[in-house]
VEXDREN-2710 file (C-alpha; in Angstrom, 1 decimal):
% VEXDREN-2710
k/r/px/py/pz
1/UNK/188.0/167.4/306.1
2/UNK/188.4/163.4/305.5
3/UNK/185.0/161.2/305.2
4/UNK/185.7/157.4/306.8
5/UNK/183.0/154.7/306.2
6/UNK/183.4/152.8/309.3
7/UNK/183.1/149.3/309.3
8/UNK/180.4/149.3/311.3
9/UNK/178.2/151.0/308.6
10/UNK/178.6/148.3/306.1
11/UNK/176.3/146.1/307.6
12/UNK/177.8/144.0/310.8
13/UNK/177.9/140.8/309.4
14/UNK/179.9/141.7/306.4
15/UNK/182.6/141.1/308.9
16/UNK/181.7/138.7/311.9
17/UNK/183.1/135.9/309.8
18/UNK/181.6/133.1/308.0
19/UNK/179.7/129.8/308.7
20/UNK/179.6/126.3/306.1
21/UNK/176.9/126.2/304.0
22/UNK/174.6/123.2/303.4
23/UNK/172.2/121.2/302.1
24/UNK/168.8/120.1/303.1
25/UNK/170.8/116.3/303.7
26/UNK/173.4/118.2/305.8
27/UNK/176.0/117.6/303.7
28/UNK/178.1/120.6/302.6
29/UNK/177.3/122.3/299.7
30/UNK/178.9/122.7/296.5
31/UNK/180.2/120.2/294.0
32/UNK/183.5/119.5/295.3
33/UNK/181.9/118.2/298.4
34/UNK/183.7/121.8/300.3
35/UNK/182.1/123.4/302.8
36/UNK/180.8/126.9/300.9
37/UNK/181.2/130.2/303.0
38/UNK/178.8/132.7/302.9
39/UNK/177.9/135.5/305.1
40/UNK/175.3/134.4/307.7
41/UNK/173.5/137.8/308.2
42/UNK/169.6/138.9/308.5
43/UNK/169.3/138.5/304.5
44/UNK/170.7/134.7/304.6
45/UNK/168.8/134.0/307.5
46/UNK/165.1/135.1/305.8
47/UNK/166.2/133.2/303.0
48/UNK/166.8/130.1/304.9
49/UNK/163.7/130.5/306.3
50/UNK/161.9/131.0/303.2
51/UNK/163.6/128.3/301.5
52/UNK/162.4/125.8/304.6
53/UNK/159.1/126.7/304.6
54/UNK/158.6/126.3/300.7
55/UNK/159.6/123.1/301.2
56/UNK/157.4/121.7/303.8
57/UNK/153.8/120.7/303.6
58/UNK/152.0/118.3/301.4
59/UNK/153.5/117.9/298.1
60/UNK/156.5/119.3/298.8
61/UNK/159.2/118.9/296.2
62/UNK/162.6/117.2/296.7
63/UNK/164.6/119.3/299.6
64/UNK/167.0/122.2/297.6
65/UNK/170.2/123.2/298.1
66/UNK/169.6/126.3/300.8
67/UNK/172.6/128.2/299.9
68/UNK/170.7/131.0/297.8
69/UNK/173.7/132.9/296.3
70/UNK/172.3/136.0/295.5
71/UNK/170.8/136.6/299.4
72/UNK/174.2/135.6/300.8
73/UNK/176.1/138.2/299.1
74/UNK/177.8/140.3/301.7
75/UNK/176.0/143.8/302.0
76/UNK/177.3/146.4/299.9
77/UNK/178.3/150.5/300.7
78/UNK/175.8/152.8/299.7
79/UNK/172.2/152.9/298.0
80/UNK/171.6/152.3/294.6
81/UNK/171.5/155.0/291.9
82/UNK/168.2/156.9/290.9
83/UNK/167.5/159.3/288.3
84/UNK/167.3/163.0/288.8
85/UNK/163.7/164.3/288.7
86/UNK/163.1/167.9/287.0
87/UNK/162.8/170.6/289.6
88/UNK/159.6/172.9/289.0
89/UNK/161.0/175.5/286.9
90/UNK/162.7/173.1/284.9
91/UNK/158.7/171.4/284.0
92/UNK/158.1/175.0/283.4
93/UNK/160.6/175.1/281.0
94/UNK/160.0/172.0/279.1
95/UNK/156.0/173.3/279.4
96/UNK/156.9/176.1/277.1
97/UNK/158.7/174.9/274.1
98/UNK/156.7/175.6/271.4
99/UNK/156.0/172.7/268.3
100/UNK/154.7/175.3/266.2
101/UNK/157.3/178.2/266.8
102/UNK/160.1/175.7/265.9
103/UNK/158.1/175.0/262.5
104/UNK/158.2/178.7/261.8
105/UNK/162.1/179.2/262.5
106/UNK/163.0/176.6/259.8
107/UNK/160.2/177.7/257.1
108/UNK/162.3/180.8/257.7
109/UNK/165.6/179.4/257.3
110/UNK/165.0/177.3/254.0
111/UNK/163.5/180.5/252.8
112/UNK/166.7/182.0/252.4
113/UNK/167.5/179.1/249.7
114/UNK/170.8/178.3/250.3
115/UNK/173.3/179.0/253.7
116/UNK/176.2/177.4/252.2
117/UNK/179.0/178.8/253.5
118/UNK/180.3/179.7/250.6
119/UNK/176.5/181.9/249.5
120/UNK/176.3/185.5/249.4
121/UNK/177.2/187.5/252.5
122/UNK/175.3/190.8/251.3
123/UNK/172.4/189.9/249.5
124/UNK/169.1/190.4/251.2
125/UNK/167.1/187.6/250.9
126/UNK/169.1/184.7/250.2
127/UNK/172.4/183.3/251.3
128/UNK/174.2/182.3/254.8
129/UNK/174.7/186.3/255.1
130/UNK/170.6/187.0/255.0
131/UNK/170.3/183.9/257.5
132/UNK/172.9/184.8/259.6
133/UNK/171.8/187.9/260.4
134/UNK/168.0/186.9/260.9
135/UNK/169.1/184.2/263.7
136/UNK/171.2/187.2/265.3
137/UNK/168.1/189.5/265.0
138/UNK/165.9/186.6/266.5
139/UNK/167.9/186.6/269.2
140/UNK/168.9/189.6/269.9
141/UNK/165.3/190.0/270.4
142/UNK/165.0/187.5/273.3
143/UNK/168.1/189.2/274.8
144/UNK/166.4/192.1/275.3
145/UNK/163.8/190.6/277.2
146/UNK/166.6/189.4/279.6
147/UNK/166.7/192.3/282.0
148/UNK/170.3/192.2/280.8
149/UNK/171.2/188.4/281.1
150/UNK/171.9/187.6/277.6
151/UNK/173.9/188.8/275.2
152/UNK/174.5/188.3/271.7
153/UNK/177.5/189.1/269.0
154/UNK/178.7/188.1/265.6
155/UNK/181.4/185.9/265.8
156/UNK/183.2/186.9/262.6
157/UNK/187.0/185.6/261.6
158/UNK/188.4/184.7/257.9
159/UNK/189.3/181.1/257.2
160/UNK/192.7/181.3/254.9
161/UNK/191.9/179.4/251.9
162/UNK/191.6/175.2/252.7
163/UNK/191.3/173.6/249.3
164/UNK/188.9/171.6/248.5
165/UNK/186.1/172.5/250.2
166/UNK/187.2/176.0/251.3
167/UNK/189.2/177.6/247.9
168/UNK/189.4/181.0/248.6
169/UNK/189.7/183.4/251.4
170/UNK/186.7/183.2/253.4
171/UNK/184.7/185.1/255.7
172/UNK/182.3/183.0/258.6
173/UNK/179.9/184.1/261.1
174/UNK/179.1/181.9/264.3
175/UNK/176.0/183.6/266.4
176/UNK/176.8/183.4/269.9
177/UNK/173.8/184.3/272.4
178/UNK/175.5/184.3/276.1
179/UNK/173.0/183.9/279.0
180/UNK/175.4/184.6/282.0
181/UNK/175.1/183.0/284.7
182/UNK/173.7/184.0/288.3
183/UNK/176.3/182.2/291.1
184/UNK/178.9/180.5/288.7
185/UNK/179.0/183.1/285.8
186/UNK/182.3/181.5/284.6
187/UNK/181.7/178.1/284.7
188/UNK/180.4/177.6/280.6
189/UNK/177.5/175.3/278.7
190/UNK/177.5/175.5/274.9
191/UNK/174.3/174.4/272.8
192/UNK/175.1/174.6/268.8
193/UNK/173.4/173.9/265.6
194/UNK/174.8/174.8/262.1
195/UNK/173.9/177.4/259.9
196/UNK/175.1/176.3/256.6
197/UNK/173.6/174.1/254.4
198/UNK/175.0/172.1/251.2
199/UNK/173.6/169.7/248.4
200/UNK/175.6/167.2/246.3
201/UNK/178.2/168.6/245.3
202/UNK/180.0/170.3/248.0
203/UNK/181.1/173.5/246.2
204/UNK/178.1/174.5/245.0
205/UNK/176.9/177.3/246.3
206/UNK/174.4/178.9/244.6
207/UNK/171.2/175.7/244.1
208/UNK/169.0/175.9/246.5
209/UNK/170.0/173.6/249.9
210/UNK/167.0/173.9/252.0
211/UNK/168.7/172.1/254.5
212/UNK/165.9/171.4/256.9
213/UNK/166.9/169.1/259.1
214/UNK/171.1/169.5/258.4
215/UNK/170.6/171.5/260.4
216/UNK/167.7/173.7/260.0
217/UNK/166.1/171.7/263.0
218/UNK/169.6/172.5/265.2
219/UNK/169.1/176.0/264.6
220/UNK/165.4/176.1/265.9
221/UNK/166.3/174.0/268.6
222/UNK/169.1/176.5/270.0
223/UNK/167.0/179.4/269.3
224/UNK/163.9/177.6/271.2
225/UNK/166.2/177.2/274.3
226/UNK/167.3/181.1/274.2
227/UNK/164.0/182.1/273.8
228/UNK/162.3/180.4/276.5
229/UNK/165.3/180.6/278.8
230/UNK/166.4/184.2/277.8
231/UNK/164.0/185.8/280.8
232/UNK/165.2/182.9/283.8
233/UNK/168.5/183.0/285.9
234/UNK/170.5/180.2/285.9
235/UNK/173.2/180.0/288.1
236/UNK/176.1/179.3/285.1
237/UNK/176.5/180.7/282.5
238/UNK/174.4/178.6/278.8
239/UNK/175.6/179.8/275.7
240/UNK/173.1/179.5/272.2
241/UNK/175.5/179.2/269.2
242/UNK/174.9/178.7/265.5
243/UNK/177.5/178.1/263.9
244/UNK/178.7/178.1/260.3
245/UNK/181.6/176.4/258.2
246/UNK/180.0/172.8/259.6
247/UNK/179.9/171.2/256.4
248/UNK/183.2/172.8/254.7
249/UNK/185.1/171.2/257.5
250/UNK/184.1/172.4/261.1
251/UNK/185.6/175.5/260.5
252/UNK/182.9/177.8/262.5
253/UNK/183.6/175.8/265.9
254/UNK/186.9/175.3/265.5
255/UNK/187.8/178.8/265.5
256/UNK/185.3/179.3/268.4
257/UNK/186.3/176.1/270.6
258/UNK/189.7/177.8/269.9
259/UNK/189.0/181.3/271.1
260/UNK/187.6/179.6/274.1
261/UNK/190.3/177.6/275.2
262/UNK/192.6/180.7/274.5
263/UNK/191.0/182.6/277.1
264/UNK/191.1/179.8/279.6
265/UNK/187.2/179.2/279.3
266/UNK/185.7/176.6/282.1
267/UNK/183.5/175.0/279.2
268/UNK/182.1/172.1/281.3
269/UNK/180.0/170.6/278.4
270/UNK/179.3/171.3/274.8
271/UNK/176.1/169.5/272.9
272/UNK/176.3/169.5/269.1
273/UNK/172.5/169.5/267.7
274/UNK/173.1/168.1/264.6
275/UNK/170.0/166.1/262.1
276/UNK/167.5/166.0/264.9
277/UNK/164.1/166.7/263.3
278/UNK/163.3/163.6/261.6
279/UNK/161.7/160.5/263.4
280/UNK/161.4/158.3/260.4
281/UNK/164.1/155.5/259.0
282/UNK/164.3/154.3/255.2
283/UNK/162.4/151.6/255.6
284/UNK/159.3/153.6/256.8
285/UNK/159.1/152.5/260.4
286/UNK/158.9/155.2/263.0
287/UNK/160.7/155.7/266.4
288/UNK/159.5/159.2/267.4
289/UNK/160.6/158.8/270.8
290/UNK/164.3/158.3/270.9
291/UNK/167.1/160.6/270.5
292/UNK/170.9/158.6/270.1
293/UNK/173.6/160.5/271.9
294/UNK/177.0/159.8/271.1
295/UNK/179.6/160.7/273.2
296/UNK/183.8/159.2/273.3
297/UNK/184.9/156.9/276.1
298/UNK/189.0/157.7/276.0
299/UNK/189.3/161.6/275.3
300/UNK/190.8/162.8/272.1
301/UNK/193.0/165.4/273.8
302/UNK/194.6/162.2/276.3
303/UNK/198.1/162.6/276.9
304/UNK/200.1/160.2/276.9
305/UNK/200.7/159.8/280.7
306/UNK/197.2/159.8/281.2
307/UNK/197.1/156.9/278.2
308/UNK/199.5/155.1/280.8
309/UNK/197.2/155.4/283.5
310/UNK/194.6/153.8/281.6
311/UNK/195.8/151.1/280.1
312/UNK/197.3/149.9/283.9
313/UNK/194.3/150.3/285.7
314/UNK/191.3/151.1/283.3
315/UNK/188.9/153.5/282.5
316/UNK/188.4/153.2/278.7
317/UNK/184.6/154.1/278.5
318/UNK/184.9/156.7/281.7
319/UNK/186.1/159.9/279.8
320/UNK/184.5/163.3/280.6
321/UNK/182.2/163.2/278.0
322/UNK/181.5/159.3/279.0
323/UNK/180.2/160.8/281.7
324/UNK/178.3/163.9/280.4
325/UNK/176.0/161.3/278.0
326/UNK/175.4/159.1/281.6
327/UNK/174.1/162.6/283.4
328/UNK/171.9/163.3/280.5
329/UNK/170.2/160.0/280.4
330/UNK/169.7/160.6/284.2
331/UNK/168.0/164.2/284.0
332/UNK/166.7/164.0/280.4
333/UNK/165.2/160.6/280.2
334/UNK/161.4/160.4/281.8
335/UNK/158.0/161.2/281.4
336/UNK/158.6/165.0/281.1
337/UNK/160.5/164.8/278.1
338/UNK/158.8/161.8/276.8
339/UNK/161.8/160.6/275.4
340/UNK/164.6/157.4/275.9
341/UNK/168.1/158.6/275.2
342/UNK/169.8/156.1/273.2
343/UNK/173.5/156.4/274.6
344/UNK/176.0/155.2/271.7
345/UNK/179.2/154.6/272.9
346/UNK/181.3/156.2/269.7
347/UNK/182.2/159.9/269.1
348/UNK/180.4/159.7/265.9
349/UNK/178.9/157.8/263.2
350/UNK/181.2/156.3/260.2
351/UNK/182.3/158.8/257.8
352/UNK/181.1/161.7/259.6
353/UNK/181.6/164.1/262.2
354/UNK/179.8/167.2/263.9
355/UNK/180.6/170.1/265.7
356/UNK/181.2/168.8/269.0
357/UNK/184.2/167.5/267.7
358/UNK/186.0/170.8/267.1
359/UNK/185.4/171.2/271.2
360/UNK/186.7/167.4/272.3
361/UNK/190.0/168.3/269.9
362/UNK/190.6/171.4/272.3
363/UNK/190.1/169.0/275.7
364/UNK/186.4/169.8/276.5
365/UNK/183.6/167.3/277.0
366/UNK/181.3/167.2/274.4
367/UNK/178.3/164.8/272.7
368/UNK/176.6/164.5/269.8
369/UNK/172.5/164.7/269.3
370/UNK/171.3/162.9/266.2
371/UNK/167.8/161.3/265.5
372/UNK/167.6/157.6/266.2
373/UNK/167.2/157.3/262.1
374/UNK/168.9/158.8/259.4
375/UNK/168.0/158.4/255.4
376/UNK/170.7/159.1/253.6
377/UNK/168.8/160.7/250.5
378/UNK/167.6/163.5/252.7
379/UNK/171.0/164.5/253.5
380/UNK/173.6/166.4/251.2
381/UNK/171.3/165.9/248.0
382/UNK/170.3/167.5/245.1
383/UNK/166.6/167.8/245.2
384/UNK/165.1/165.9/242.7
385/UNK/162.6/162.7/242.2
386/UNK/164.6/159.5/240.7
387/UNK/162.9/157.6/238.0
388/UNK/162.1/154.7/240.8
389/UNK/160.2/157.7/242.0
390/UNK/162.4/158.4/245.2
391/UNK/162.5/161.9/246.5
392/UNK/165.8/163.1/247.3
393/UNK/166.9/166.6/249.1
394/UNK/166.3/167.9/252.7
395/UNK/163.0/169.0/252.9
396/UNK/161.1/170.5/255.4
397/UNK/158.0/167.8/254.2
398/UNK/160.9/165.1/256.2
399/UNK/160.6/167.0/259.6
400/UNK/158.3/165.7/262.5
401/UNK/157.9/168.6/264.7
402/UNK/156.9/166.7/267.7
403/UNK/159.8/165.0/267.8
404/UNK/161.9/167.8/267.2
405/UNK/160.1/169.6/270.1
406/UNK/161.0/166.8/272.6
407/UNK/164.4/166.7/271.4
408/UNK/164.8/170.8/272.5
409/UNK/162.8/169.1/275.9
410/UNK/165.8/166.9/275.9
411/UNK/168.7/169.1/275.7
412/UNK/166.7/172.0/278.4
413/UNK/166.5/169.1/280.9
414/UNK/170.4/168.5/280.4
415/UNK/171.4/172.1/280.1
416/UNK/169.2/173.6/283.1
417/UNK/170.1/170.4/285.2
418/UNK/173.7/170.7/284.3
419/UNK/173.8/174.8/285.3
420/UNK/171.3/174.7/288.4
421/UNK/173.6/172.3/289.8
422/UNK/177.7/172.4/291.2
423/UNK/180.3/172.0/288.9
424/UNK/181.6/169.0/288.0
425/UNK/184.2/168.0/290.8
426/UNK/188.2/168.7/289.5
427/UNK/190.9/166.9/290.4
428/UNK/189.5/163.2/291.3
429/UNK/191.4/160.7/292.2
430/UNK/192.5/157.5/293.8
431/UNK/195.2/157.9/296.6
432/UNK/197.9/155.0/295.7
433/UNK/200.9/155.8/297.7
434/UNK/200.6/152.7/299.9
435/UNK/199.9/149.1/298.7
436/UNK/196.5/149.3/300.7
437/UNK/193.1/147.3/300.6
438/UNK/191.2/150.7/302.1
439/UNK/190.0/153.1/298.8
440/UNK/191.1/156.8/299.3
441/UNK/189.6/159.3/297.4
442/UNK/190.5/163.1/297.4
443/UNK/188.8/165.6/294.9
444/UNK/189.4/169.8/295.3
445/UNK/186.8/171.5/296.9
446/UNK/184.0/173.4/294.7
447/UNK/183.2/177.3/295.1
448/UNK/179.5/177.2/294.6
449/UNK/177.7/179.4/298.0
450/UNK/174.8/176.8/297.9
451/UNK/177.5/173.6/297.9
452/UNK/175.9/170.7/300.6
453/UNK/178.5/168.5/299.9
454/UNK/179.7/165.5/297.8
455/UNK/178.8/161.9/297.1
456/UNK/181.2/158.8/295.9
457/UNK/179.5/156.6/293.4
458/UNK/180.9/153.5/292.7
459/UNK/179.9/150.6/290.5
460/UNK/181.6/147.0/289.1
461/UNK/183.7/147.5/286.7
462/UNK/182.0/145.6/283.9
463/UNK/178.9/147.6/284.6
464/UNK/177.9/150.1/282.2
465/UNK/176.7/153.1/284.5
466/UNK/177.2/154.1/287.8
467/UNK/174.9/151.9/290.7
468/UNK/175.9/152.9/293.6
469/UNK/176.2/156.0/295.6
470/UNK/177.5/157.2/299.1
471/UNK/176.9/160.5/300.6
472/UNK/180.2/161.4/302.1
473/UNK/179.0/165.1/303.4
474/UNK/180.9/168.5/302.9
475/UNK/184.4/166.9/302.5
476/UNK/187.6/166.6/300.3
477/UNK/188.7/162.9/300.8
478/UNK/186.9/159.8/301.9
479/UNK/188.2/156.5/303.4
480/UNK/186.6/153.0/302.7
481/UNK/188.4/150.0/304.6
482/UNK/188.2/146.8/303.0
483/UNK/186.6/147.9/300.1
484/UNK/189.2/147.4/297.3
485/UNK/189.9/150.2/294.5
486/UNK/191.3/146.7/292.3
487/UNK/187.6/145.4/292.3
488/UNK/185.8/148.3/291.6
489/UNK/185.7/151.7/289.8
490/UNK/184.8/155.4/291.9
491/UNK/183.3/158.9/291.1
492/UNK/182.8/161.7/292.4
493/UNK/179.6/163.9/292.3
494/UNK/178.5/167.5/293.6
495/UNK/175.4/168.1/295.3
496/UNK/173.6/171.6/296.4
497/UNK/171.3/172.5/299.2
498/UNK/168.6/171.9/296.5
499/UNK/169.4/168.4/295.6
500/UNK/170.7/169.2/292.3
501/UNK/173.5/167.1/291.6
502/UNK/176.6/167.4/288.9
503/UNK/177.8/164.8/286.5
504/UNK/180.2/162.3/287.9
505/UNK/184.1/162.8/287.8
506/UNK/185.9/159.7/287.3
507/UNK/188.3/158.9/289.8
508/UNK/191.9/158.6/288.1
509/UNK/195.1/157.4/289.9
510/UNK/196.7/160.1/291.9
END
């Protein structure tokens, strides 16, 4: 079925033509001494009649130009965009995660003393082996609470040796807790943090590396989210993952993002929790209340027709993941989580680079959590106390658990949003066969049993989120006459019976 915005709908006198505009002396407007066209419709006429009346009466100022430009804009398709508000299990989710249980998972974790990857795998007590197999305890825990929902497994593979940072023949463990999915079981959201700690020197494994927030407070926060989702149905599938090998090179989600995409996975977003738990910046000031989010505009796995496609007709900060950070900061940022999203448009900061990169190399969308703040001598150091009297190491004394408790609010209002709610739309695109001024769109057709239908955003092209949207109604293409695809750029967005919508697909050329 084909949607067609009629004229009509637009507003009539976007097309009943155009009258000269003047001044209050009668003369035509504009500098050039030109009569100025502009859309005489109900808008223009209220301001006219505003204008007019502002300027009679005792006192009055000198008569003003009456051509307001901003009330004779010609009227525009659609509504304006508004944010997604929680649905009511969604504040009962964000009701239940628990500031004081996410204290006691990473007193637990920097108990163990070290997690490099490199540590012991069989001591007891201490080393990435002990830790690993307390998270998959934890969980395994919740998952048996599920009714059968959520499972969890070791993810265990050897990484040949990778000198420098990996020397020898090595054996890692990701954690994988699966919470499958009611309706869409096979369409995929990953949550990670990473295991494995380090200090200064990158090889040493054996000094203790409390790591506490890198990434201590990602490892609470997944665990959190299993734990208070692990006894709900959502209808697609949210996998829990810590994973290990982060600071040796990736090496944990590589081989996972890998094993994925080998078996064809429909991973439809993948959050990396990585340095979240701390709210202060080196200079002391605090922003407990912000979370950045970074996320790539032009994919990493772009080929290089679709690189042609973009450079003719745009869409260099519209990417998939683009997209994922501009559906969080519509479902994660408001009063329930407490929290503005600070969307970075970058992949990553300098010199660095988290998990969620091992998922964009493989062609999935993916962002990156990090605290608005980060002090750089609380991060891969020795611990010790300088002789200025500055404490270096990553210690748990660093972490604000508030904060870190509305960051986990954060990422549940993205992840239940994004799995209560269709799939994001495949195969968008702009029809360009014919040299046209009408905008065709055409998108495939979801599978979801409680799919209402679809809506085409739209917004200018210099703007930096979507504005506008159009309900179109249960459809696979949509006509717009005289409303140019050169002027403007289009998406397309999935919406259930329930209201819950999906991030946006960018429309590409097709």
């Amino acid at each position: 079925m084909k949607f067609c915005l009629a004229a009509v709908t637009w507003g009539l006198p976007f097309f009943l033509g155009v009258v000269g505009c003047h001044g209050a002396d009668g003369s035509p407007a504009g500098s050039d001494g030109a009569s100025n066209p502009a859309i005489l419709g109900s808008r223009a006429s209220q301001a006219i009649e505003n204008d007019l009346e502002s300027q009679s009466g005792a006192g009055a100022l000198a008569p003003r130009n009456l051509c307001v430009s901003e009330d004779f804009l010609p009227p525009v398709p659609g509504t304006r965009i508004a944010p997604q508000r929680p649905d009511r299990e969604l504040r009962r989710i964000l009701r239940e995660i628990d500031r004081q249980q996410l204290e006691r998972t990473i007193h637990t974790l920097i108990g163990f003393g070290t997690r490099h990857t490199l540590s012991s795998l069989t001591d007891p007590v201490r080393g990435i082996g002990a830790a690993t197999k307390w998270v998959f305890d934890t969980l395994s825990g919740y998952a048996a609470q599920s009714g059968g929902r959520m499972t969890v497994e070791l993810q265990r593979f050897t990484q040949p040796a990778t000198p420098p940072r990996i020397p020898a023949d090595t054996q890692i463990t990701n954690v994988v807790a699966t919470l499958r999915g009611s309706m869409s079981p096979d369409r995929i959201y990953v949550v990670s943090g990473h295991i494995d700690s380090r200090v200064t020197d990158v090889l040493n494994a054996t000094d203790d590396a409390p790591g506490a927030d890198d990434d201590a407070s990602g490892v609470a926060l997944i665990m959190e989210l299993a734990r208070v989702m692990a006894q709900r149905a959502p209808e697609a599938t949210i996998v829990f993952t810590a994973v290990a090998g982060e600071e040796q090179g990736l090496f944990g989600s590589g081989h996972q993002a890998a094993q994925y995409k080998a078996a064809n996975a429909d991973i439809q977003a993948m959050f990396s929790d990585d340095i979240v738990g701390a709210s202060t910046a080196e200079e002391g000031s605090r922003d407990a209340h912000t979370i950045r989010l970074f996320t790539e505009g032009v994919p990493t796995s772009e080929t290089a027709d679709q690189a042609t496609a973009r450079k003719s007709v745009g869409g260099e900060v519209d990417g998939p993941s683009r997209q994922l950070g501009r559906f969080v900061q519509s479902v994660a940022e408001n009063n329930d989580t407490d929290m503005r999203i600070r969307h970075v448009y970058r992949r990553d900061r300098y010199l660095r680079g988290s998990d969620h990169i091992s998922y964009l190399n493989v062609g999935y969308a993916a962002a990156r959590f990090t605290e608005p703040n980060e002090i750089f001598e609380h991060e891969h150091q020795d611990i010790r106390v300088d002789d200025a009297g500055v404490k270096y190491g990553d210690l748990i004394e660093f972490v604000d658990f508030d904060f870190l408790a509305r960051v986990v609010r954060v990422n549940a209002a993205a992840l239940w949003s994004l799995a209560q709610a269709p799939g994001t739309p495949k195969n968008a695109r702009i029809l360009t066969a014919t040299l046209t001024n009408t905008t065709e769109l055409a998108w495939d057709t979801g599978t979801e049993s409680d799919l209402a239908g679809y809506e085409v955003v739209w917004r200018e092209t210099t703007d930096p989120d979507w504005t506008h949207v159009i309900p179109v109604g249960n459809v696979t293409s949509a006509s717009f006459p005289h409303f140019t695809k050169d002027n403007y750029f289009f998406g397309i967005r999935a919406v259930d019976k329930a209201g819950h919508r999906s991030p946006v697909a960018f429309a590409v050329r097709g």
